[in-house]
C-alpha positions as CSV (number, residue, x, y, z in Angstrom):
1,X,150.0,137.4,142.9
2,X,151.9,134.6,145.6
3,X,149.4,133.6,148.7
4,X,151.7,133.6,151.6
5,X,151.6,130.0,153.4
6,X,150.5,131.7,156.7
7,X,147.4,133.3,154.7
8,X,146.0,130.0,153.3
9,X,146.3,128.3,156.6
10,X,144.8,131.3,158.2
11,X,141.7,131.4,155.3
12,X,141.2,127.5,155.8
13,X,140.5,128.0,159.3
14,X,138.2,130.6,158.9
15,X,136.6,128.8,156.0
16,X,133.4,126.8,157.9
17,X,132.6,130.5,159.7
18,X,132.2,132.1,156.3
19,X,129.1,129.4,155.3
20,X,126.1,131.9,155.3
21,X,123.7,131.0,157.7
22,X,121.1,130.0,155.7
23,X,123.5,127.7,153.1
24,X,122.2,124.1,152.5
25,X,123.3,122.3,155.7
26,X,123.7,119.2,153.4
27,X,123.3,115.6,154.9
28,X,123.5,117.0,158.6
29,X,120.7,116.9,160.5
30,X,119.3,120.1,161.2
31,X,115.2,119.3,162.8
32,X,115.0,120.1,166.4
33,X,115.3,116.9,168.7
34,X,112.4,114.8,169.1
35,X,111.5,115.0,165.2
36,X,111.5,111.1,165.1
37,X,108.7,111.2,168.0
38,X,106.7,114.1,166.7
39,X,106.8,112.7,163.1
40,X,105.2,109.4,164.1
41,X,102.6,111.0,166.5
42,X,101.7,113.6,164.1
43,X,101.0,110.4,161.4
44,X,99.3,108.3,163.8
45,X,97.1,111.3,164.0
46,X,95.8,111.5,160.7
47,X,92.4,110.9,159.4
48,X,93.3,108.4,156.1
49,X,91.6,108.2,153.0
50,X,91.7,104.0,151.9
51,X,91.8,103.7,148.5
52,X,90.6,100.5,147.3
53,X,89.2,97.6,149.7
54,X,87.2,94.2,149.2
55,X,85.7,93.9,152.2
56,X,82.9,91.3,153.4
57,X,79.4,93.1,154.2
58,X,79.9,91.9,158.1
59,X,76.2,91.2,158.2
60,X,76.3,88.9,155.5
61,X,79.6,87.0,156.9
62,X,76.8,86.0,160.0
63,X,75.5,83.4,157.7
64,X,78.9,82.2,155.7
65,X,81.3,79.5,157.3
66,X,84.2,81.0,158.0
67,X,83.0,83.3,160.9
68,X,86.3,81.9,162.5
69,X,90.0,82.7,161.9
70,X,89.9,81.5,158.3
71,X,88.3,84.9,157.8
72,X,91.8,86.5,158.3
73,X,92.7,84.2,155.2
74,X,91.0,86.1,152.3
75,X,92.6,86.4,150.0
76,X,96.1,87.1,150.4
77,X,97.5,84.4,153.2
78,X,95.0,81.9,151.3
79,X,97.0,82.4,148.3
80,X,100.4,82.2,150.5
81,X,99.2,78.7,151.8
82,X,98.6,77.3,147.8
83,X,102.0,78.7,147.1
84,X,103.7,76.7,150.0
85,X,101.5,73.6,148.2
86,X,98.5,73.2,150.0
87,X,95.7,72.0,147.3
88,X,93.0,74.4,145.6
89,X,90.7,71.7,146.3
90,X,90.7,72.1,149.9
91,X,89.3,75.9,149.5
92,X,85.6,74.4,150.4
93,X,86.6,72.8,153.4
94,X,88.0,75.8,154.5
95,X,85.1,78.2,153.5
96,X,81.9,76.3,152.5
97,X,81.8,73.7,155.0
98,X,80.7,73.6,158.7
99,X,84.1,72.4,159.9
100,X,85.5,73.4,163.9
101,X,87.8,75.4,163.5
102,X,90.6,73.1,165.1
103,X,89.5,70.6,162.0
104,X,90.4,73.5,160.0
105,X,93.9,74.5,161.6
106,X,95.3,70.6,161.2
107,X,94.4,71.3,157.3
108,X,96.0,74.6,156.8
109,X,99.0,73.7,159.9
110,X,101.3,72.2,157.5
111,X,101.2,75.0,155.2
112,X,101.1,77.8,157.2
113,X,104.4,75.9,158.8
114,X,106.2,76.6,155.7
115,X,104.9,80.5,154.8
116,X,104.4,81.9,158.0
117,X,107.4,84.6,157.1
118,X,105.7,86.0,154.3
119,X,103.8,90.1,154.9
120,X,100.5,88.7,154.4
121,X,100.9,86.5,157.6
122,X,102.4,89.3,159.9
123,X,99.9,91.8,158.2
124,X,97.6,88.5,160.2
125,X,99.8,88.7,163.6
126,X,99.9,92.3,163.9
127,X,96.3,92.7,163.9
128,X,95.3,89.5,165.8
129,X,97.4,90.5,168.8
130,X,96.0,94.3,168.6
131,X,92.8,93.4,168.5
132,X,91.9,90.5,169.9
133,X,94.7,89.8,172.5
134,X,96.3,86.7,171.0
135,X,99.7,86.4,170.4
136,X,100.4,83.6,168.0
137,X,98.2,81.5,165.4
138,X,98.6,77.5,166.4
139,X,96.6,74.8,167.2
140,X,96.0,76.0,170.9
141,X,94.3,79.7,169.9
142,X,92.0,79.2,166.8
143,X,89.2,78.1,169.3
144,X,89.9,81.4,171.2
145,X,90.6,83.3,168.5
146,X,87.5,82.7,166.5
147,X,85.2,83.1,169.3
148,X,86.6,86.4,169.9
149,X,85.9,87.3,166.0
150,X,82.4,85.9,166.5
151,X,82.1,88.0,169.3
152,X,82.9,91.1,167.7
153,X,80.8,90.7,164.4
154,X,77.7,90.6,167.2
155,X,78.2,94.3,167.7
156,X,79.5,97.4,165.4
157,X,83.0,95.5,164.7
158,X,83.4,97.1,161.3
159,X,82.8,100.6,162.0
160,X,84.7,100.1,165.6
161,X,87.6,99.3,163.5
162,X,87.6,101.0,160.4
163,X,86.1,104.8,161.9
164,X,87.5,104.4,165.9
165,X,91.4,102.4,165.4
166,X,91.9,103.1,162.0
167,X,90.7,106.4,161.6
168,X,89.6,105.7,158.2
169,X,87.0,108.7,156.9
170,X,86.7,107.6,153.4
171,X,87.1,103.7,151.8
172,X,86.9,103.3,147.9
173,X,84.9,99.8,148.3
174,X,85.1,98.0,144.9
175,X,81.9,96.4,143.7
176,X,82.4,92.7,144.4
177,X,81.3,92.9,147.7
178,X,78.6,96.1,147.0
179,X,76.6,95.3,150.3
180,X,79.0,97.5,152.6
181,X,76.5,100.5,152.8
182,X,78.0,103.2,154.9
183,X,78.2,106.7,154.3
184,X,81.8,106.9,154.0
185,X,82.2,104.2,151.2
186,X,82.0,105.1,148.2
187,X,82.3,102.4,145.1
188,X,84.6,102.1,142.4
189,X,82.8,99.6,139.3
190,X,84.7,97.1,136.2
191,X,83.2,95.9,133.2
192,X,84.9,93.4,132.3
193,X,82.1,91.8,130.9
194,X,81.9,93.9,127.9
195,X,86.0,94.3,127.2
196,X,86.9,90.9,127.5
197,X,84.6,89.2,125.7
198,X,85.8,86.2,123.1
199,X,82.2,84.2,123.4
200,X,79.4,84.4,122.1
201,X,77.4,83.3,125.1
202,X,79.2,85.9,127.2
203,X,77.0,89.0,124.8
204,X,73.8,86.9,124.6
205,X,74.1,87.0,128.7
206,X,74.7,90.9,128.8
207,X,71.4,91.3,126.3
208,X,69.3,89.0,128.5
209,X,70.4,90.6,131.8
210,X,69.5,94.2,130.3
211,X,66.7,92.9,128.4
212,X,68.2,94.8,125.5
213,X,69.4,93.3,121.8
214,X,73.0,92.8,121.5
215,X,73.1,93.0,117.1
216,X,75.8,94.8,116.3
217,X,78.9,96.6,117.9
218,X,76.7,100.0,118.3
219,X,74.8,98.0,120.3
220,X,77.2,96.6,122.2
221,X,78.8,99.5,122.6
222,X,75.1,101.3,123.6
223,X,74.6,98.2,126.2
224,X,78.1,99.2,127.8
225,X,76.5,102.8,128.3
226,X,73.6,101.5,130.1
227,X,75.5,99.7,132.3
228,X,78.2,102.7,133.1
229,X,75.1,105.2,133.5
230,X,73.5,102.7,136.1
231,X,76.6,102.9,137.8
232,X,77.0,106.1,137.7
233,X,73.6,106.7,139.5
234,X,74.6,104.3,142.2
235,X,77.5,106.6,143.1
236,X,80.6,105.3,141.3
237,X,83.4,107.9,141.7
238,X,86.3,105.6,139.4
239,X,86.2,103.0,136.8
240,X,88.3,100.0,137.8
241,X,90.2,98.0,135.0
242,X,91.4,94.7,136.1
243,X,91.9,93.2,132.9
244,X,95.7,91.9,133.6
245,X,94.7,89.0,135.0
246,X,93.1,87.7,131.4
247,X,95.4,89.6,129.0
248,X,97.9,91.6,128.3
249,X,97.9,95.5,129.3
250,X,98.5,97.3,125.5
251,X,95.6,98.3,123.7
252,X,96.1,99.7,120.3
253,X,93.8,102.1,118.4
254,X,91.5,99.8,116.5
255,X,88.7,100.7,113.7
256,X,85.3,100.8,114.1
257,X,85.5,98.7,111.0
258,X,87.7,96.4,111.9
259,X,86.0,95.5,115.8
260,X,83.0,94.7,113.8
261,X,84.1,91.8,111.8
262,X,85.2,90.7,114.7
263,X,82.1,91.4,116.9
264,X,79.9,89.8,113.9
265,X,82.3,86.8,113.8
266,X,81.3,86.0,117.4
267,X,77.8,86.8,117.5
268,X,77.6,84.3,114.5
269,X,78.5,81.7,115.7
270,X,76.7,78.9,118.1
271,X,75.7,79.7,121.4
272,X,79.1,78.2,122.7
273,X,81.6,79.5,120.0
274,X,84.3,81.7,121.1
275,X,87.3,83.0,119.7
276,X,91.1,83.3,120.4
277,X,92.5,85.8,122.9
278,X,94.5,86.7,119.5
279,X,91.4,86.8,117.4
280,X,89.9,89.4,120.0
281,X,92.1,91.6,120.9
282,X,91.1,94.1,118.1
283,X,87.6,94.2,119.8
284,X,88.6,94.5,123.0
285,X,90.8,97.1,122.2
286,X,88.3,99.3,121.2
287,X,85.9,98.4,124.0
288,X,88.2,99.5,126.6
289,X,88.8,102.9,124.3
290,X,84.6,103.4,124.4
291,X,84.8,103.0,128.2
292,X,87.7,105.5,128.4
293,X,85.5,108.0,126.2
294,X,82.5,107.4,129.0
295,X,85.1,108.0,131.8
296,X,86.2,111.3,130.2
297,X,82.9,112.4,129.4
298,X,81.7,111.9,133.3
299,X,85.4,113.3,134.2
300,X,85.7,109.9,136.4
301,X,89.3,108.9,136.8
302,X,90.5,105.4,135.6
303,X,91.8,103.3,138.2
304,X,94.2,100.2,136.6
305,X,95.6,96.9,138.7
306,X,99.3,96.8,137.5
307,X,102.0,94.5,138.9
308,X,101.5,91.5,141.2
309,X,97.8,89.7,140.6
310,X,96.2,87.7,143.2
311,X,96.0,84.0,142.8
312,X,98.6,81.7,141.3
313,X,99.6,80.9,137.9
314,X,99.0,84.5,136.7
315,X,101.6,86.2,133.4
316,X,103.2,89.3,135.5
317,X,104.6,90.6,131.9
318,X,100.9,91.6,131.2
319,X,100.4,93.8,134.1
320,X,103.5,96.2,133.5
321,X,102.5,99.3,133.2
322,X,104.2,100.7,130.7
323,X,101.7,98.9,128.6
324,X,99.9,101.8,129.3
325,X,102.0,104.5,127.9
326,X,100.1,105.0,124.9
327,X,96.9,105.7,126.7
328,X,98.8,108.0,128.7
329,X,99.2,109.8,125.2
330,X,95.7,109.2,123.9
331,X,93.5,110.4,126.8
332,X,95.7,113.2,128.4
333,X,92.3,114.7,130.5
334,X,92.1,111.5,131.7
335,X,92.9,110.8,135.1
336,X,94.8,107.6,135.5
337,X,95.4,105.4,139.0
338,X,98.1,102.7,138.5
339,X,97.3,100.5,141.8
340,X,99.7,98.4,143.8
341,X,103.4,100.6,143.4
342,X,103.0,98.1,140.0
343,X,105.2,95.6,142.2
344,X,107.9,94.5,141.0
345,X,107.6,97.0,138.4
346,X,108.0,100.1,141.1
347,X,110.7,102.5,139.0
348,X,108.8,102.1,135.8
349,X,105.6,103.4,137.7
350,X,107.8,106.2,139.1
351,X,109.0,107.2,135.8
352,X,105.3,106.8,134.6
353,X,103.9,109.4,137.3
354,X,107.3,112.3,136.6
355,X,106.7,112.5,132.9
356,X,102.8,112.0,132.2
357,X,100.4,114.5,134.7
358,X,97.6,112.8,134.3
359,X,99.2,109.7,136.1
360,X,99.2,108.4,139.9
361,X,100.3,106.2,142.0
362,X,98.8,104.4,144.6
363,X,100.4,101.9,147.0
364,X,97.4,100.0,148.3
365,X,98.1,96.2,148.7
366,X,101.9,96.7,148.9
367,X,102.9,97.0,152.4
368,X,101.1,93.3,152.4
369,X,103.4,92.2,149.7
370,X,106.5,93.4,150.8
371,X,107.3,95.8,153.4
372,X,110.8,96.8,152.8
373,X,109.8,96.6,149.3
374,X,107.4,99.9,150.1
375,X,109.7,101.1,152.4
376,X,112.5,101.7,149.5
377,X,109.9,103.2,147.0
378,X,108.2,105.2,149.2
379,X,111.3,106.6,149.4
380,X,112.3,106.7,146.0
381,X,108.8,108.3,144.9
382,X,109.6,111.0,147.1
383,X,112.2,111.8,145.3
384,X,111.0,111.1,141.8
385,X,107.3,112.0,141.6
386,X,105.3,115.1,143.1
387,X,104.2,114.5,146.4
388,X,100.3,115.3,145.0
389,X,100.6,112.2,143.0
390,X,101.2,109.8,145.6
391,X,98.7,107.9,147.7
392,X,99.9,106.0,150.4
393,X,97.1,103.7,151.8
394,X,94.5,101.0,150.5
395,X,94.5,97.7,152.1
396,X,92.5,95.7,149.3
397,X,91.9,93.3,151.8
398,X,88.5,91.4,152.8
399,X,88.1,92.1,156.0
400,X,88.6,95.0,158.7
401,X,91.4,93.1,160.6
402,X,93.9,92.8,158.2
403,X,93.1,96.1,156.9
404,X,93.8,97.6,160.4
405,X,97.0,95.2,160.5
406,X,98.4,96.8,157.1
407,X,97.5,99.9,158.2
408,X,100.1,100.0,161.4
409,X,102.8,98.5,159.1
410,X,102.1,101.4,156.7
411,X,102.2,104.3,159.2
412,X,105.3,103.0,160.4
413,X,107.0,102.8,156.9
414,X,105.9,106.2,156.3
415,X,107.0,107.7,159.5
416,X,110.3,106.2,159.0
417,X,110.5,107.3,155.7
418,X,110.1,110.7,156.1
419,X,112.0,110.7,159.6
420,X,114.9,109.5,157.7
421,X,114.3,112.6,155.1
422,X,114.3,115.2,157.5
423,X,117.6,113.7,159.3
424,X,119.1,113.6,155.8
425,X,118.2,117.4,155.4
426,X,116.1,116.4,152.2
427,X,113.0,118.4,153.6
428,X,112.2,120.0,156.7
429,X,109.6,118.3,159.7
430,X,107.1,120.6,158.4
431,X,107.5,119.6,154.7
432,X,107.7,115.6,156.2
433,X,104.1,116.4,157.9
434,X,102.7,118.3,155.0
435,X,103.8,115.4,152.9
436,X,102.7,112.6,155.6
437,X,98.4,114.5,155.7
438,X,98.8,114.5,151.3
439,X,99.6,111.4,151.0
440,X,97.6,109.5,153.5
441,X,94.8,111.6,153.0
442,X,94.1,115.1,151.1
443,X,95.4,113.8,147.9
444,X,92.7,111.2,147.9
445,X,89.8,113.2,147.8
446,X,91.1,115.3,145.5
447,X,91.8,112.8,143.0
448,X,88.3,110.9,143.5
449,X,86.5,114.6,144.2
450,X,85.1,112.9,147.6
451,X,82.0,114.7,148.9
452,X,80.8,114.0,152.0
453,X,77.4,113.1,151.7
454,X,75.8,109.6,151.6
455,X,75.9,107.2,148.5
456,X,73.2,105.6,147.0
457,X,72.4,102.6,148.8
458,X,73.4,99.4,147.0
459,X,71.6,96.3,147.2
């Protein structure tokens, strides 16, 4: 059968009114005007669930040194200013000495002249003009600036900032600063002591602190118990491994057999012998596998640092995380937190979080490292990993003001984000604010099983 010319031209013209109404309207826009507006208001509106944080005990920072704009410093501009090549050595001037603070600004001035583009420093900017009124960091405001700070820290500065501006309900507080008691922060606890070891001073210590014997690798094992237990007791809701910053990320299944020769061949030796990394690696191995068992038996999740480390001269290969894969396979009730996006290792997280369910992602720290950089995987993990996977906001920071400053950055990423999703037709504005309240902050207590009631206080 011959289609007469005059038939096709008239089908092709009828063609777009044929489209059922509810077809896919493809990359074409289809929200309502205003979505751009009502997406950022509704985000802006959210109570967020922080994930991990450092922070100072603000009483405590009453009696330190750096009461003063060096306090916006910790850690992550300190380690931008060493980077540009200001000197380690000057880190006690800075901190542990009773210096003005304009003595302080002609030290760091030369430095933060050559890194004042990086996130950490705008992450500084943003939350210096916000919240104390000042608009630049020079020689002329760090008088102003840090009597302002000293100002604040006479009153409620912590909660004002972390319960009133940022909305924050819950903060995952890791132990090195424990003295944050509040009844929305809850702890998250490392023992590094017991899966790094390679001396034998380092298990004489952890038998004198418990006042227990350290003989054999039961023991040791038993002495690791205590110590999770205690934790436990003082409210720990994860176990935090941080042990990329020592070694390398791949433990292997070892025998009980085999970590005790090499337990007995360090407990043997003189109070100052220690191994090689090489040498103990099997034992280590297996410590970390014990404190998985203990994490499984309390049905605590397992939270890792993977990607970029703090400080300078670190090995990025150890912290990729697909290091991790086997324990993926190994402990698959296990709940398993890769922190950071794994910057620069973001697709191989992504791909980590589709195929294994017991793993998520969580982007604290990276809209400090690179915005754009969270920007593009945000976007990508949206596309890649299920949205109950994905948490959005930490601001492992040490104190409140750049953890408000990281915070505006991030609500602005991820109202762009998912803006740009709904113009794009990839999800509706209701599936782009179902997404925005998960991320930011239901999928967070359902992956640390948050209650609210007070913690134990911590001393």
């Amino acid at each position: 059968m011959k289609f007469q010319p005059s038939i096709i031209i008239l089908y092709l013209f009828l063609f777009p009114y044929l489209i059922p109404a509810n077809a896919n309207p493809g990359p074409k826009c289809s929200a309502l005007p205003g979505y751009r507006e009502r997406i950022e208001e509704y985000v802006d509106s959210l109570a967020v669930f922080d994930t991990h944080e450092h922070l100072f005990n603000p009483e405590e920072l009453k009696n330190t040194y750096f009461l003063d704009f060096t306090l916006l410093l910790h850690q992550n501009m300190y380690d931008d200013l060493v980077s540009s090549g200001m000197p380690n050595s000057v880190y006690n001037q800075l901190f542990n000495q009773p210096l003005k603070a304009t003595e302080k600004w002609k030290i760091i001035e030369p430095y933060w002249n050559k890194s004042f583009n990086t996130a950490s420093c705008r992450v500084i900017l943003l939350s210096i003009k916000e919240l104390y009124g000042i608009d630049s960091l020079n020689g002329s405001t760090v008088d102003s600036l840090s009597y302002r700070i000293k100002q604040a820290y006479s009153g409620d500065w912590f909660n004002h900032v972390i319960k009133d501006l940022c909305k924050i309900d819950n903060v995952i507080q890791e132990t090195d600063f424990i003295g944050v008691n509040r009844p929305y922060v809850s702890y998250t606890d490392k023992f590094s002591d017991w899966i790094t070891a390679t001396r034998k001073y380092r298990i004489d210590s952890l038998s004198v602190a418990q006042m227990e014997p350290i003989n054999n690798l039961e023991d040791y094992v038993r002495s690791m118990s205590i110590a999770f237990e205690e934790a436990i007791k003082m409210g720990m809701v994860a176990v935090k491994i941080n042990v990329a910053y020592s070694r390398s990320l791949n433990f292997e299944k070892v025998s009980h057999e085999i970590a005790e020769k090499v337990f007995t061949q360090i407990k043997n030796g003189n109070e100052s012998h220690s191994v090689s990394f090489k040498d103990a690696k099997p034992l280590q191995d297996y410590m970390l596998r014990r404190l998985l068992d203990m994490a499984g038996r309390y049905k605590l999740p397992v939270t890792f640092h993977t990607g970029l480390q703090a400080g300078k001269g670190n090995m990025i290969e150890n912290s990729n995380p697909a290091l991790l894969s086997n324990l993926f396979f190994d402990y698959p009730n296990l709940k398993f937190i890769l922190y950071h996006g794994s910057y620069p290792f973001g697709g191989i997280l992504s791909s980590l979080a589709k195929i294994f369910s017991n793993v998520y992602l969580d982007m604290n720290w990276l809209y400090a490292i690179s915005p754009s950089y969270a920007k593009q995987y945000l976007n990508e993990c949206l596309e890649t990993v299920p949205v109950s996977k994905i948490m959005a906001f930490g601001g492992d920071q040490r104190c409140v003001e750049n953890t408000y400053g990281q915070l505006m950055i991030a609500k602005k990423i991820i109202s762009e984000v998912l803006s740009d999703k709904v113009h794009e037709g990839y999800i509706t504005e209701y599936e782009a604010k179902t997404i925005a309240r998960l991320i930011l902050h239901d999928n967070g207590i359902q992956v640390y099983k948050i209650k609210n009631t007070p913690p134990v206080t911590r001393q």
